[in-house]
N, C-alpha and C positions, 0 to 999 in steps of 0.2 A: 362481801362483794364491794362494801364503799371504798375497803382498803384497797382492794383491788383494781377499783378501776382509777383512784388516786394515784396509784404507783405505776399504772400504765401511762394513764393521762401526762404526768410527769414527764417519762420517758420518751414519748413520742411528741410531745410538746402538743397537747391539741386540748380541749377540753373533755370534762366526763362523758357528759353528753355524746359527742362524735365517737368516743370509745365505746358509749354503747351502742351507739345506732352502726358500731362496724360488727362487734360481738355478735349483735341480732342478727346481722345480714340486711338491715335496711337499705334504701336506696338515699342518693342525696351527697354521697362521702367521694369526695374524688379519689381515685386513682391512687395518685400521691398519700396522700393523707392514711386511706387504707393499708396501705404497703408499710407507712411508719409505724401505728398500732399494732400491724400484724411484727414486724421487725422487732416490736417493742413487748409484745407476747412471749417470742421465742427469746429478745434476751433475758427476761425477768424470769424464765423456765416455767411460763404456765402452757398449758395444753392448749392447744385451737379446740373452742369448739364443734362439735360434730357439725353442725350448721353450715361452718365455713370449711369445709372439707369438698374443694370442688371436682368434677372429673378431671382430670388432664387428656389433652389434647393431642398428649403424645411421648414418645420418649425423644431427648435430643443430648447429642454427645457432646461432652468436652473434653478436647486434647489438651493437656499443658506436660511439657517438659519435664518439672519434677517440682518439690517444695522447698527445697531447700530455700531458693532466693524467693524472699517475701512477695516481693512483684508478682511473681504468679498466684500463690494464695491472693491478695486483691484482685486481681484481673476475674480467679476463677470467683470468688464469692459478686462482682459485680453482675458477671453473666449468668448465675446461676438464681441471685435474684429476681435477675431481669427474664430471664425465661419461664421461672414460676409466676413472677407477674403476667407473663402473656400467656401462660395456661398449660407451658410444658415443663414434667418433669425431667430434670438437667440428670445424664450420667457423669461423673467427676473420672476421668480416667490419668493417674499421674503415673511418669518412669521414674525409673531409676537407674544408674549403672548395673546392668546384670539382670534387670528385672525383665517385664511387657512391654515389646516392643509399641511402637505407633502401630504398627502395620496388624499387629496381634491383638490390639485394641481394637482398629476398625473392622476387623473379623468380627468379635465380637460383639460389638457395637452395631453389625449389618442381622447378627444373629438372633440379637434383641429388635429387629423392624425398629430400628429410630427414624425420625421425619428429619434428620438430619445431623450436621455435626459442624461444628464449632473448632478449628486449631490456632492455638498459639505456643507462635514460636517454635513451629515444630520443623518437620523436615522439609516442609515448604518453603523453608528459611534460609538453609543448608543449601547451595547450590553445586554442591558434588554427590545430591541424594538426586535421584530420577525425578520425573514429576509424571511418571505414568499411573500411579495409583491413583493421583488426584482424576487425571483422565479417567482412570476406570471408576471411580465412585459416579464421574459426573455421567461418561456413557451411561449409565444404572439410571439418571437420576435421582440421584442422592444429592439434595441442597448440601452446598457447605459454602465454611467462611475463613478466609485467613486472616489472620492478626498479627502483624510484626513479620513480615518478610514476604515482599510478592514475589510471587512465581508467575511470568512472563509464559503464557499462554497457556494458565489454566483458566477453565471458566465459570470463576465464581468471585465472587465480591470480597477486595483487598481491602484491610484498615491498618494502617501503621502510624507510628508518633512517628514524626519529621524529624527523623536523625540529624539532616544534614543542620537545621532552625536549630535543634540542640546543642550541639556544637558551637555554632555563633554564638549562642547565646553564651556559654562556658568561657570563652576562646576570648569576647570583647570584656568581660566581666574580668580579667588576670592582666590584661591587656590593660586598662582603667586605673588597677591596684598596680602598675609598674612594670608586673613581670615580663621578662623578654626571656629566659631560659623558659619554656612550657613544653611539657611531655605529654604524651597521652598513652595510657595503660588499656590496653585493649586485648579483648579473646579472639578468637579463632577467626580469622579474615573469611573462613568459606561462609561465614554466616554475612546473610544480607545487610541485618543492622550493623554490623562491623566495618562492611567494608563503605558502607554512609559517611559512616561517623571519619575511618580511617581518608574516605578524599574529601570532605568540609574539613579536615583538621588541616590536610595536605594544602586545601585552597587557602585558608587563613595564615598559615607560615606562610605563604608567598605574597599576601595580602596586606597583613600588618606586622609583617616583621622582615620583608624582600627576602625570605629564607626558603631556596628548592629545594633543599635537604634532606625533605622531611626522613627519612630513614635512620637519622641519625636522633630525631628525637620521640620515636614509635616504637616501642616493644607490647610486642604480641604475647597471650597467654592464655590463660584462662578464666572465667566469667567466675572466679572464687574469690574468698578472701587469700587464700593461699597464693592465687594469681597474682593478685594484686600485689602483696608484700612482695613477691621476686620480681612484678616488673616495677614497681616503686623505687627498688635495692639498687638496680641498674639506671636506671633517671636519677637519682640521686646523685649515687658515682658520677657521672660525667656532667654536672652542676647544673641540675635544673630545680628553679626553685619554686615552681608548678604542678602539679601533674593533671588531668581531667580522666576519668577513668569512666569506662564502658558500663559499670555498673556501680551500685552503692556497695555493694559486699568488696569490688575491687577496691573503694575509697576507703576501705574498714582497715583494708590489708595495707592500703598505704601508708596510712596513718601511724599499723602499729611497723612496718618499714623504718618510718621516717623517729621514732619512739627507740627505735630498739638501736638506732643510731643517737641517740641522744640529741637529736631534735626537738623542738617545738613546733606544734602544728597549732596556729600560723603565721607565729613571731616569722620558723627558719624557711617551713614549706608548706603552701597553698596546696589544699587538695578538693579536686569537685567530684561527687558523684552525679549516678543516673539512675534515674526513677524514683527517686520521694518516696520508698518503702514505708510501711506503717515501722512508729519506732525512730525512723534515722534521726528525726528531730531531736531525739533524745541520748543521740552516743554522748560522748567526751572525746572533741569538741561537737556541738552539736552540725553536722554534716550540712555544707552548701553545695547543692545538687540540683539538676535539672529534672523537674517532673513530666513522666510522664502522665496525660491526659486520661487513666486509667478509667472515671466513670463517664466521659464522654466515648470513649472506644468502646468500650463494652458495650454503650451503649447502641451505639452506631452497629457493630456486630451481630446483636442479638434482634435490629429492629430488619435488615438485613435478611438475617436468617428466615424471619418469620415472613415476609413476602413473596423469599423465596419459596418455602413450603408452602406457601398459596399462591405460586404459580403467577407472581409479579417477579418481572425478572428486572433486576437492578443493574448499576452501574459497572464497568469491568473493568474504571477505570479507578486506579490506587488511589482512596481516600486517605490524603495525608491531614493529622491531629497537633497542631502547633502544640512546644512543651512549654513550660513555664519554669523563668529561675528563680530559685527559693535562696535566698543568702540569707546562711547563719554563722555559725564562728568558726569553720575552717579553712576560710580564706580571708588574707589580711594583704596590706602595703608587702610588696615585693622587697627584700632586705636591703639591695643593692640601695634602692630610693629613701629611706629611712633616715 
């Protein structure tokens, strides 16, 4: 047992002591603290005690898009902690192309009696998808929460990262280092965060560079790495020695774009991601991108949820989450300035 509670104590950075008075189920152990021990039980793969095995309070849904882009795995493991912390067991419901619909999920999901549900980034994002379903869950009363794309008269509690503060933040950082050629690689404009990011980008060309253009330096595509490398290919071609792209997996694609043209990235060309993925820190080069605020939304989301399943009704007004820039080694001096 001494190894034990040494190697937890370790993990969760707290003393033995505190480790065991959580294992026993004492009182005295905050909140916090508890959550780390127990966080630090599941990583080391010992069992919870039968002790700390509490009821749950409920079942509550989560919607995400798919796994692919790592941003969602964070988002879902932030909310699903946070809802075992407040005493309900999370369902995980992810798509795929060709898989469960959203709509075949929340079927599900009403069939299992959940006290509520949880989406991100889902069709409430998409502004060529209806928004009656959200109406009919809410008629039901069914708490829910959007995350990443408000939908303009549903009624339930919005949290987004402030695409447009992202963008600034991207746009004066290329701006600093030289650049006056900057592109941006962006997906599918019917989505809400896209089309954010697409007019703060529109407003910053006419801003710091007197350029109303912007069409000429904006290619649309897909939220892949695949995306990214075809719209990178064409920003390239017609001499832009920037790009800012809509996601990290698009900054991946650029990179390897800008590679397979015998570039340097970012002696020849700047490339910025979005969302501070787990990992990005670590490509070649290591990726400068704008984070987003992933365990403050989540957190905000899941605290949300839970008042609304206790009949506290909350704000209906979009809670926007300032991102933050992370600069590491794939933006450099613009070559023109050099």
């Amino acid at each position: 047992m001494r190894t034990r509670l040494t190697d937890l104590a370790e993990q969760a950075g707290v003393s033995t002591a505190t480790v065991s008075r959580v294992l026993n189920g004492k009182h005295g152990v905050s909140t916090q603290t508890r959550q780390a021990v127990l966080a630090a039980l599941d990583m080391l793969g010992y069992e919870r005690p039968e002790k700390l095995h509490t009821r749950s309070r409920g079942l509550v849904g989560l919607v995400v898009p798919e796994l692919t882009n790592p941003v969602f795995p964070a988002f879902a493991q932030v909310v699903e902690s946070m809802l075992s912390e407040a005493g309900y067991t999370p369902l995980l419901c992810t798509q795929s192309p060709g898989g469960t619909t959203e709509d075949q999920y929340v079927e599900m999901l009403l069939e299992h009696s959940v006290a509520g549900i949880v989406f991100i980034s889902g069709l409430h994002a998409d502004t060529t998808a209806g928004r009656d379903r959200y109406h009919r869950l809410r008629s039901r009363g069914m708490p829910i929460v959007l995350v990443n794309g408000f939908a303009e008269g549903v009624d339930a509690p919005a949290v987004s990262s402030d695409d447009a503060a992202a963008m600034d933040l991207a746009f004066r950082h290329l701006i600093s280092l030289g650049h006056r050629r900057i592109g941006l690689a962006i997906g599918p404009e019917r989505f809400v965060p896209a089309q954010r990011k697409v007019a703060a980008f529109t407003d910053n060309l006419a801003r710091h560079l007197d350029d109303t253009d912007p069409a000429s330096h904006i290619v649309t595509t897909l939220f892949t790495v695949e995306g990214g490398q075809a719209a990178a290919g064409e920003l390239i071609a017609t001499g832009h020695t920037a790009i800012i792209c809509g996601s990290d997996l698009m900054a991946l694609g650029a990179i390897r774009a800008a590679r397979a043209r015998g570039l340097d990235v970012p002696a020849d060309i700047s490339v910025v991601g979005y969302d501070d993925s787990p990992l990005i820190a670590f490509t070649d080069p290591p990726l400068t991108t704008v984070r987003q605020p992933v365990q403050a939304m989540g957190h905000a989301a899941v605290s949300a949820l839970v008042a609304e399943i206790n009949g506290v009704r909350g704000t209906r007004t979009e809670l926007l989450f300032h991102p933050e820039l992370i600069v590491r080694g794939s933006t450099g001096v613009a070559p023109a300035v050099r």
